[in-house]
VEXGU-854358 format. One record per residue (C-alpha): residue number from 1; residue in three letters; z, y, x negated. Coordinates in steps of 0.05 Angstrom, whole numbers. Example, Ala and Ser with C-alpha at 12.3 -4.5 7.8 and 13.67 -1.06 7.14 Angstrom:
<rs>
n 1&res ALA&pz 156&py -90&px -246
n 2&res SER&pz 143&py -21&px -273
</rs>
This chain:
<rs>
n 1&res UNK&pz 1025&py 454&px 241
n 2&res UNK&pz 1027&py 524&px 215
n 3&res UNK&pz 966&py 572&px 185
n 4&res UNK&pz 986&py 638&px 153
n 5&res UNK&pz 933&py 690&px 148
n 6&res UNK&pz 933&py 759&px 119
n 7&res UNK&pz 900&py 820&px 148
n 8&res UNK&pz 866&py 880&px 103
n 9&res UNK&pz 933&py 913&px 109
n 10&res UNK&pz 966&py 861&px 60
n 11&res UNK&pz 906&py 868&px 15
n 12&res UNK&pz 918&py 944&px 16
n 13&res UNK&pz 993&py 932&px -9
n 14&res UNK&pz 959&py 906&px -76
n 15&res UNK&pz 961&py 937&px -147
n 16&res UNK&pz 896&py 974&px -133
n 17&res UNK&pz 886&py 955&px -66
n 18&res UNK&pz 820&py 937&px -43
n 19&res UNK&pz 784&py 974&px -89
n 20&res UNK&pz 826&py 950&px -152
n 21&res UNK&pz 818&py 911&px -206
n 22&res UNK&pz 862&py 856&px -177
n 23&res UNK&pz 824&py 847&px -106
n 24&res UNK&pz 753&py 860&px -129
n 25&res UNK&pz 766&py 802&px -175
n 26&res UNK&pz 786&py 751&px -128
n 27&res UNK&pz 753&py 769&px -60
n 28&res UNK&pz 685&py 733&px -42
n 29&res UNK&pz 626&py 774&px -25
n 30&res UNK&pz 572&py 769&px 32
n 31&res UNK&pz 499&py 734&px -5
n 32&res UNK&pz 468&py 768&px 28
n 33&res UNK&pz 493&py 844&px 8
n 34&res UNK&pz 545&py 839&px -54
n 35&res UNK&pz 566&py 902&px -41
n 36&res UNK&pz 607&py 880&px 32
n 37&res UNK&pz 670&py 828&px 21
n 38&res UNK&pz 682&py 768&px 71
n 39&res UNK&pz 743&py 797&px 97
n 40&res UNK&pz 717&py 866&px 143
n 41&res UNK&pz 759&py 894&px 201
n 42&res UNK&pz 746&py 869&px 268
n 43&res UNK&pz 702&py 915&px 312
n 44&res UNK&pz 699&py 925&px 383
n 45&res UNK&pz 641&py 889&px 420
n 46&res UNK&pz 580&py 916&px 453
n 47&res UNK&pz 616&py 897&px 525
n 48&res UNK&pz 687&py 915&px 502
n 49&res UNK&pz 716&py 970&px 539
n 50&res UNK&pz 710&py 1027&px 481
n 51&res UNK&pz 686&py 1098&px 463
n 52&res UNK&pz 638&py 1068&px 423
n 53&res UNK&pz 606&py 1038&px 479
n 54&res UNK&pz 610&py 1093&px 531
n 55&res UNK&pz 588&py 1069&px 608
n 56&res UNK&pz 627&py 998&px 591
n 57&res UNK&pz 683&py 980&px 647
n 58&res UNK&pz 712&py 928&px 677
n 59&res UNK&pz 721&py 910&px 754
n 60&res UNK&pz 792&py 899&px 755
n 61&res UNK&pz 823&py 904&px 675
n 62&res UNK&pz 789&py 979&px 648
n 63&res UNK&pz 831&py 962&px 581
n 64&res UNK&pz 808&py 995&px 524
n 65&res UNK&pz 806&py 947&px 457
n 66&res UNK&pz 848&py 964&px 404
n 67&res UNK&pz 835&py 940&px 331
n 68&res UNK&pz 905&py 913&px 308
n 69&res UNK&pz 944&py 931&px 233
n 70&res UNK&pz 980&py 875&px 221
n 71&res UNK&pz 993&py 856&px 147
n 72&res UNK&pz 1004&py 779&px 170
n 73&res UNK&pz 984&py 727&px 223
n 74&res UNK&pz 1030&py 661&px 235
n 75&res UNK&pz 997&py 612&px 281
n 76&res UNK&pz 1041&py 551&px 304
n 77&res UNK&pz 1019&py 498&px 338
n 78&res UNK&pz 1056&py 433&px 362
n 79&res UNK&pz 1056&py 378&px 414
n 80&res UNK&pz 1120&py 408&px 449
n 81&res UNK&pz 1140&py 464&px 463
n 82&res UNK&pz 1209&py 471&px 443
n 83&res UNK&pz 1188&py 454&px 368
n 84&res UNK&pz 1147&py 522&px 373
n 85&res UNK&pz 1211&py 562&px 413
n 86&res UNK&pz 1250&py 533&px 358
n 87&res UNK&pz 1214&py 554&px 305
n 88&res UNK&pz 1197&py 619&px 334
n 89&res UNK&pz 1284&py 644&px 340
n 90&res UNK&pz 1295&py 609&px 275
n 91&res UNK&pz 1246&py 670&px 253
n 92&res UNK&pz 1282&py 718&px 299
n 93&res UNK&pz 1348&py 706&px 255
n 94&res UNK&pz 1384&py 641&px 288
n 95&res UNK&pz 1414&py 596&px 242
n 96&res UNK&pz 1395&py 535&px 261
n 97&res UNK&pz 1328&py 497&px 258
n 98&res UNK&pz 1314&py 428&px 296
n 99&res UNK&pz 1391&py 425&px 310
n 100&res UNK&pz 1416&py 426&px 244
n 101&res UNK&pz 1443&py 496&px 204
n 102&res UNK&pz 1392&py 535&px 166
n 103&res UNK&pz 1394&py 596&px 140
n 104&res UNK&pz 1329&py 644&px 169
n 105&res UNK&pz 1290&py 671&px 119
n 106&res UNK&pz 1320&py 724&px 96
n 107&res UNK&pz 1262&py 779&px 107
n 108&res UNK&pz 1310&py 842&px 92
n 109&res UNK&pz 1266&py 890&px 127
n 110&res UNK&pz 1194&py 864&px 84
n 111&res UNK&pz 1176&py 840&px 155
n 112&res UNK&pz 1168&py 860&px 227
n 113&res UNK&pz 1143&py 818&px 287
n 114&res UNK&pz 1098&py 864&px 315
n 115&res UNK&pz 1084&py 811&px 374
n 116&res UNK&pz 1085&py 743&px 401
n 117&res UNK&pz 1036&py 711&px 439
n 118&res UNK&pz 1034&py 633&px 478
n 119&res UNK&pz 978&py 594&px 485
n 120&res UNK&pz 983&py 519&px 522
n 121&res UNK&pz 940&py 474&px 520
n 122&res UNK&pz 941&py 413&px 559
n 123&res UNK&pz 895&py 377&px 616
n 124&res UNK&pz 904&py 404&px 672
n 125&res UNK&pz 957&py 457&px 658
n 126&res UNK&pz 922&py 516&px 684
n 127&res UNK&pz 916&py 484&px 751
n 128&res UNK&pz 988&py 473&px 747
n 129&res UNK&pz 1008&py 548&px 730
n 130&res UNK&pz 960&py 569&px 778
n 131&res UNK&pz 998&py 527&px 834
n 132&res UNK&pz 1071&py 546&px 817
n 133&res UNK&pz 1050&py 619&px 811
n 134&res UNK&pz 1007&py 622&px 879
n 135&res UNK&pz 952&py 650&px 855
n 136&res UNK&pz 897&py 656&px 902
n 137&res UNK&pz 837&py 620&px 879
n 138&res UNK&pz 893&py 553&px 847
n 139&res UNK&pz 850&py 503&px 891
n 140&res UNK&pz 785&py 522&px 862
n 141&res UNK&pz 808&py 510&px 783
n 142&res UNK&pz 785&py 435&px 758
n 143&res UNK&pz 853&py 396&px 757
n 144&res UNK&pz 823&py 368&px 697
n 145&res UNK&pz 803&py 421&px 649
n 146&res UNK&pz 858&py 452&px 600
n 147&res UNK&pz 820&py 515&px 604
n 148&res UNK&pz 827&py 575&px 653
n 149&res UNK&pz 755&py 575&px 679
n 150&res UNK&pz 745&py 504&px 700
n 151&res UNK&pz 705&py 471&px 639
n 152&res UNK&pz 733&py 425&px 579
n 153&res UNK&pz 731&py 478&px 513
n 154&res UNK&pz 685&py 417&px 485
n 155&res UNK&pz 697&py 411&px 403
n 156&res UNK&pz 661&py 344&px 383
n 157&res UNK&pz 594&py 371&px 370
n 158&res UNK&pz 607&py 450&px 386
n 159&res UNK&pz 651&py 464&px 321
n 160&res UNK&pz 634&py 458&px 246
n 161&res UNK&pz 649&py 405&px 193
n 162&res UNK&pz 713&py 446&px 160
n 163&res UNK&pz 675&py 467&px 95
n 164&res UNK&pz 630&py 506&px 129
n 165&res UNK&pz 672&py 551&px 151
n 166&res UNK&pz 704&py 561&px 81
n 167&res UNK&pz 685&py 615&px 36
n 168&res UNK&pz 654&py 562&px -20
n 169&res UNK&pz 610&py 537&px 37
n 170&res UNK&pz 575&py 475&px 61
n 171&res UNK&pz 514&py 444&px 39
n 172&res UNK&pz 481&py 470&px 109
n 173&res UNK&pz 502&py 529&px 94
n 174&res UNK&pz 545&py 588&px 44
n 175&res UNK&pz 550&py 654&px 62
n 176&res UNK&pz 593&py 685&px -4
n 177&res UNK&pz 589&py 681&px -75
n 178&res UNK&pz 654&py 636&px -72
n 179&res UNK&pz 653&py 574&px -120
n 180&res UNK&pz 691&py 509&px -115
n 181&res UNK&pz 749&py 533&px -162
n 182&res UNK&pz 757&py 607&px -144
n 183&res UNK&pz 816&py 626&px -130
n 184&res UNK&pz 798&py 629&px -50
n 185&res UNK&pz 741&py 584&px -54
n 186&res UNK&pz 765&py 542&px 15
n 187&res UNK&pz 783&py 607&px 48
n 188&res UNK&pz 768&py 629&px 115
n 189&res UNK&pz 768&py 678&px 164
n 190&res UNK&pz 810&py 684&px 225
n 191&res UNK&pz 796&py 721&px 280
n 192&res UNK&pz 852&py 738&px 333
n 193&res UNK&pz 829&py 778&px 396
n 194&res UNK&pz 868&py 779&px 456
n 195&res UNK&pz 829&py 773&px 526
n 196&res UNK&pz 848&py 779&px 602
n 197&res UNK&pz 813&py 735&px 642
n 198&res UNK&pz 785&py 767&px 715
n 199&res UNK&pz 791&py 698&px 753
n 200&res UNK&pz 782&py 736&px 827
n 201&res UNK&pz 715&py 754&px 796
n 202&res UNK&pz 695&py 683&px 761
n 203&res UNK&pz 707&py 660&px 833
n 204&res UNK&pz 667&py 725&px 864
n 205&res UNK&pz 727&py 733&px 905
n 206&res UNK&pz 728&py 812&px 932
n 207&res UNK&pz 795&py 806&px 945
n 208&res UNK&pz 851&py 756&px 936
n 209&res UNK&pz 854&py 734&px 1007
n 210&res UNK&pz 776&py 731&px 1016
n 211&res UNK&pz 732&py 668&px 999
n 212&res UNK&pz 688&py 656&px 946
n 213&res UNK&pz 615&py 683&px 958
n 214&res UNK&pz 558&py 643&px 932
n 215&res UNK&pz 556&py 669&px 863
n 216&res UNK&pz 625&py 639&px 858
n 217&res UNK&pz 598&py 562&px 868
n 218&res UNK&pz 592&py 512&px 815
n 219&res UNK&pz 519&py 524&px 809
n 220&res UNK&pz 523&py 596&px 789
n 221&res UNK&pz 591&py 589&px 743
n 222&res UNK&pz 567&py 523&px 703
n 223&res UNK&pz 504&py 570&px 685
n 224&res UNK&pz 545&py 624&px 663
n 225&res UNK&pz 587&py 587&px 618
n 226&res UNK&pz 530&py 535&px 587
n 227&res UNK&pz 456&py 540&px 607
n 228&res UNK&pz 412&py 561&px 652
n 229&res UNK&pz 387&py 534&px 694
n 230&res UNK&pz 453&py 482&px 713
n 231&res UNK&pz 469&py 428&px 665
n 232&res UNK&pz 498&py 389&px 734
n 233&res UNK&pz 488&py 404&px 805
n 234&res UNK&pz 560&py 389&px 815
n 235&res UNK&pz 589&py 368&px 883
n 236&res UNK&pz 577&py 376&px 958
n 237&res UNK&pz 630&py 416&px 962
n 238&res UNK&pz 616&py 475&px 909
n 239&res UNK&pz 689&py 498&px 898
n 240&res UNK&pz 748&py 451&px 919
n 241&res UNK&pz 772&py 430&px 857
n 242&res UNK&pz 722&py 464&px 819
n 243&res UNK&pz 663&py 442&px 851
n 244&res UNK&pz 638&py 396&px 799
n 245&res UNK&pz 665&py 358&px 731
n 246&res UNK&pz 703&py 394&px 676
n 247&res UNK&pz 667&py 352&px 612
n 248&res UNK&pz 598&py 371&px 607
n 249&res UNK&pz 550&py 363&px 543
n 250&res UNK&pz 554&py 426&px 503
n 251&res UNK&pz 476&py 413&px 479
n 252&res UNK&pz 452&py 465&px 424
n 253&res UNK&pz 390&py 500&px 463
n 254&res UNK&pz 370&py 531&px 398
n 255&res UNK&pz 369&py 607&px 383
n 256&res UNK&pz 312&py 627&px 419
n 257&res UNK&pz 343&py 590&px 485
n 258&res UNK&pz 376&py 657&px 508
n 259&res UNK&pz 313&py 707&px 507
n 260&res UNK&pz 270&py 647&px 549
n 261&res UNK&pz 326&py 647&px 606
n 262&res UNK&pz 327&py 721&px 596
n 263&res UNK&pz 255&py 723&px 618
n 264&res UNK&pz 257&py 680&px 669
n 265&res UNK&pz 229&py 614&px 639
n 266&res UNK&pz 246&py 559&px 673
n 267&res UNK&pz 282&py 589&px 727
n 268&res UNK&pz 259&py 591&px 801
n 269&res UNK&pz 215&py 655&px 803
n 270&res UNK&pz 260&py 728&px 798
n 271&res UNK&pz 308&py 704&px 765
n 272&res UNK&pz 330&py 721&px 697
n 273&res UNK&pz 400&py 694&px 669
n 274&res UNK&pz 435&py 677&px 608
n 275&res UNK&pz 496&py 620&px 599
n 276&res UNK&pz 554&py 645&px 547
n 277&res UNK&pz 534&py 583&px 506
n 278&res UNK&pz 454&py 609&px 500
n 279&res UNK&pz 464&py 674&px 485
n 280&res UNK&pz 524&py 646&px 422
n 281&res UNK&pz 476&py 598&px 389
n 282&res UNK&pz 433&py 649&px 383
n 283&res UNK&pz 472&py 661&px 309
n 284&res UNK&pz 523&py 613&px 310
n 285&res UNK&pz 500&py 556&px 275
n 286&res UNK&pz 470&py 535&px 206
n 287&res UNK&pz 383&py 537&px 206
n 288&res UNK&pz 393&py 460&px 212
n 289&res UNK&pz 430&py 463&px 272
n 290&res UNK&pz 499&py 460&px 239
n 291&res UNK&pz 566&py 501&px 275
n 292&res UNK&pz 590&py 551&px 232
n 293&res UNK&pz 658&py 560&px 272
n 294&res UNK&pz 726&py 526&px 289
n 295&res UNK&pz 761&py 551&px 349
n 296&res UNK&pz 842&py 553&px 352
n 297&res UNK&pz 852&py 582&px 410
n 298&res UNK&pz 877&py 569&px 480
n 299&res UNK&pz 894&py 596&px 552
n 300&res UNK&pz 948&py 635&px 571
n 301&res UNK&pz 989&py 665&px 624
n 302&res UNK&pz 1031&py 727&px 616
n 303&res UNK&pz 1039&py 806&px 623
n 304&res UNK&pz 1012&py 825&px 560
n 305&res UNK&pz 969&py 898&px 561
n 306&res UNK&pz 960&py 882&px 637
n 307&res UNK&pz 953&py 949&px 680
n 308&res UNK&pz 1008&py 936&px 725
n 309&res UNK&pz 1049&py 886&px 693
n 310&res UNK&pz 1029&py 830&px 724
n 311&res UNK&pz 1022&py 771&px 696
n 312&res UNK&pz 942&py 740&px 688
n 313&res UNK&pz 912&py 681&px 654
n 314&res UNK&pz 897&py 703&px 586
n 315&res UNK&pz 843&py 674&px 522
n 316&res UNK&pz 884&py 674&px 466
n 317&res UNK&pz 814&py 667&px 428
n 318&res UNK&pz 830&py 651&px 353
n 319&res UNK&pz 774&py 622&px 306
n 320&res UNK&pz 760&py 603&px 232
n 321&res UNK&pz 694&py 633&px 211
n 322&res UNK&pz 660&py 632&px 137
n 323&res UNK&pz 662&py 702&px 132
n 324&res UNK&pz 685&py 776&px 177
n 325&res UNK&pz 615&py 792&px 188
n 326&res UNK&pz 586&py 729&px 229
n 327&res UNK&pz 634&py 740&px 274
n 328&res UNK&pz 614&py 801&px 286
n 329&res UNK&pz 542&py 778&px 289
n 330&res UNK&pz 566&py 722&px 334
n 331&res UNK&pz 604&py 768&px 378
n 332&res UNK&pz 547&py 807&px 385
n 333&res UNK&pz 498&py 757&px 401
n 334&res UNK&pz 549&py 730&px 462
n 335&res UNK&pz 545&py 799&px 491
n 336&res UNK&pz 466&py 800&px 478
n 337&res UNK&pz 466&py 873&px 505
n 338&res UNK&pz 397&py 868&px 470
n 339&res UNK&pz 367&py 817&px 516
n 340&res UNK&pz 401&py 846&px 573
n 341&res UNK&pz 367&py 910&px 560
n 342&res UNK&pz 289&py 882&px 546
n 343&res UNK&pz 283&py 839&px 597
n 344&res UNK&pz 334&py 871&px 659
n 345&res UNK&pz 380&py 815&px 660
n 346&res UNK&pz 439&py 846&px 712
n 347&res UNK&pz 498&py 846&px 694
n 348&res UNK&pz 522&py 782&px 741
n 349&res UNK&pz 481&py 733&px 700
n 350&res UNK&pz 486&py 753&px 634
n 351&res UNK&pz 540&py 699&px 612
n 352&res UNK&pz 625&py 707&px 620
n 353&res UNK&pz 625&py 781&px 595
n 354&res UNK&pz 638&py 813&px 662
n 355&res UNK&pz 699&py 762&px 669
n 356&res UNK&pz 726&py 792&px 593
n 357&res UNK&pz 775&py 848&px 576
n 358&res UNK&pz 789&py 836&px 504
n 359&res UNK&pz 850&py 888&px 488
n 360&res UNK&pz 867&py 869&px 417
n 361&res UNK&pz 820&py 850&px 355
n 362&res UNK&pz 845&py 835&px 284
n 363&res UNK&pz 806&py 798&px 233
n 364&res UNK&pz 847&py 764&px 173
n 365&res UNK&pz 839&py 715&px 117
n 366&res UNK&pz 876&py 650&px 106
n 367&res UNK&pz 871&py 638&px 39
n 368&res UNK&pz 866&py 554&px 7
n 369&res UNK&pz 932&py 519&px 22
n 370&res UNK&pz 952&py 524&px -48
n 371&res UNK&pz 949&py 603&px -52
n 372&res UNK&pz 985&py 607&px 18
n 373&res UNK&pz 1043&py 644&px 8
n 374&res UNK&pz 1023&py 722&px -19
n 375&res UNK&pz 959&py 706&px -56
n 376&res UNK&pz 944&py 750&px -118
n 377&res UNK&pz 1012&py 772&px -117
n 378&res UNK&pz 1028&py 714&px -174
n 379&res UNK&pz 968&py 748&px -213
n 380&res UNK&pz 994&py 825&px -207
n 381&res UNK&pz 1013&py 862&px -269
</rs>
C-alpha cells in the first residue's frame, strides 16, 4: 500500500504559488474562517521542547522540534518487510523490483530523499526488540501489545469513518468549503512528527539498573495513557509483563472528562490527574461523538536525532486529519497546558507528555487517489 502526500513546499513550486490564481482555486478553506486553507504548517506543541515555549525540557531527550521542508511524503506499508526494503533501493536507483529488472524512476535530480524512517508493527514485537537489544526495563513491556508502552493502539471505535477525515466531510461533521466534485474534495491531511520515547521514565526507573518506583506500576501508567481513575486494576504483580492486559476499552469520556480529573473528581482526595486519552477527546471528535482522525503510525527503534546516538524506541506518529488546523487544536488539547495550569495538575499526571520528545513536525496533504501524482500541475498554464 502506498500514500503520497505533498507538503506546502510543493504547493509553493506552483504557477503563483500559494497565493496564485492556480492554488487559491483548488485549495479548501477552514468554515469556520475562509480566509485560512486546510493545508497550514505544522507547529510545535505547548510541551515540545521549543523557544516558543521557554521553561519546556525533557528528563533524558532535551531535543528541540524542528518543523520539516519537505516538498513530498511517501508512506509504504506492507505485511513483510522485504516488500518495503525492496521497494525502498528500487527508489535508491537499483534495477530490479520483486526480482525481476526494472528500470528506477528516473528522478534526474527533481528529487532528493531527505530521510527514511521504519516503523513495525506487529504483536508483540517491541517486547521482542526490547529482549535482543537488552534493554533494561524488556520484562516489564506487555508481550502482547505491538506498541512501545505496553497498551494495544485500539482503532475499532477510536478512529473515524474515512470521510470524515476528507476535506468534503462527513455527515457528523465538515470542516472546509470542499464539495463532492472539487478537485480535492476526498483530501486529507497528514501529519508526520517524529517522537523519542523516554521508556526508563514510563517505567519511573531513575536509572537503568534501578527498579521501577510506584509511579511506574500498572495502576499509575494505564491512567496516564486512558482515564483516570484506572480502567483495570491490572495484576498482583504490577510490572512483570506489564502488570496488567494490553487490550483495554478505549471509551469516549466526553470533552469535559479531562478538566473533572483535573480537579480531582472522582479521584481519592489530593489527587488531580489527566489520562492522554481525556485530555485528546477534549477536541477530537465530531459534537455527536464521532472520531475525526485515522492514525498510520507505528513504533520504532533506531538512532534517529538521539543525543548520543543510541538507538531508542521511537513513535513514528503519522495521521489523516480533515484539515492542518485540528491537529493543531488536537495537539494542543493532549498537552492541555491549560488545565494543567488552572487546576495545578503536576507534571507526573498530566497524561504521556513527560515520556514525549517530538524532534520533527511536517504537515502535508494527500490529495484524492485520482489527483495523486502532482495535482494542479495538469491544470498549470
Amino acid at each position: 500500500m502506498t500514500f503520497v502526500s505533498y507538503g506546502l513546499p510543493y504547493f509553493r513550486r506552483l504557477p503563483g504559488g500559494l497565493t496564485g490564481d492556480l492554488v487559491g482555486a483548488h485549495l479548501p478553506r477552514l468554515l469556520a474562517d475562509p480566509a485560512r486553507s486546510v493545508l497550514e504548517e505544522a507547529v510545535p506543541a505547548p510541551t515540545d521542547v521549543h523557544p516558543d515555549n521557554p521553561g519546556v525540557t525533557k528528563k533524558r531527550f532535551t531535543v528541540p522540534v524542528r518543523i520539516e521542508a519537505n516538498d513530498l511524503l511517501f508512506t509504504f506499508r506492507s505485511d513483510r518487510a522485504a516488500v518495503i526494503q525492496d521497494v525502498l533501493a528500487w527508489f535508491d536507483g537499483n534495477g530490479t523490483l520483486a526480482g525481476r529488472p526494472t528500470p528506477p524512476p528516473a528522478f534526474a535530480g527533481l528529487l532528493t530523499i531527505t530521510s527514511s524512517r521504519h516503523m513495525f508493527t506487529q504483536v508483540g514485537l517491541p517486547r521482542s526488540v526490547a529482549e535482543q537489544n537488552q534493554l533494561p526495563y524488556a520484562r516489564f513491556i506487555q508481550p502482547d501489545s505491538p506498541m512501545w508502552m505496553g497498551f494495544s493502539d485500539q482503532q475499532v471505535n477510536a478512529s473515524g469513518p474515512p470521510e470524515i477525515c476528507t476535506f468534503a466531510g462527513h455527515p457528523s461533521a465538515r470542516l472546509s468549503t470542499a464539495r463532492p466534485g472539487d478537485y480535492l474534495d476526498n483530501g486529507s491531511i497528514q501529519h508526520l512528527s517524529h517522537v523519542i520515547l523516554d521508556m526508563l521514565q514510563f517505567y519511573d526507573m531513575a536509572a537503568p539498573d534501578t527498579p521501577p518506583s510506584d509511579n511506574g506500576n500498572f495502576t499509575k501508567r494505564v491512567q496516564y495513557m486512558f482515564h483516570a481513575p484506572p480502567v483495570h486494576p491490572g495484576n498482583p504483580d504490577q510490572l512483570t509483563d506489564g502488570g496488567g492486559p494490553s487490550f483495554l476499552p478505549a471509551d469516549n469520556r466526553g470533552p469535559d472528562y479531562a478538566e473533572r480529573t483535573a480537579r480531582g473528581v472522582g479521584l481519592p482526595a489530593g489527587e488531580r490527574r489527566m489520562g492522554h486519552l481525556s485530555t485528546l477527546q477534549r477536541s477530537s471528535r465530531a459534537p455527536d461523538g464521532t472520531p475525526m482522525h485515522l492514525r498510520v503510525d507505528g513504533p520504532g527503534f533506531d538512532p534517529m536525532d538521539t543525543p548520543d546516538g543510541s538507538s531508542q524506541p521511537k513513535l513514528h506518529f503519522s495521521v489523516f486529519v480533515p484539515t492542518a488546523d485540528f491537529f493543531t487544536r488536537m495537539r494542543r488539547s493532549q498537552a492541555s497546558v491549560d488545565l494543567v495550569r488552572k487546576h495545578r495538575v503536576a507534571e507526573q499526571d498530566n497524561g504521556l507528555e513527560r515520556f514525549l520528545t517530538c524532534t520533527r513536525r511536517q504537515n502535508f496533504l494527500i490529495p484524492p487517489r485520482r489527483h495523486r501524482a502532482f495535482p494542479l500541475v495538469e491544470l498549470a498554464d
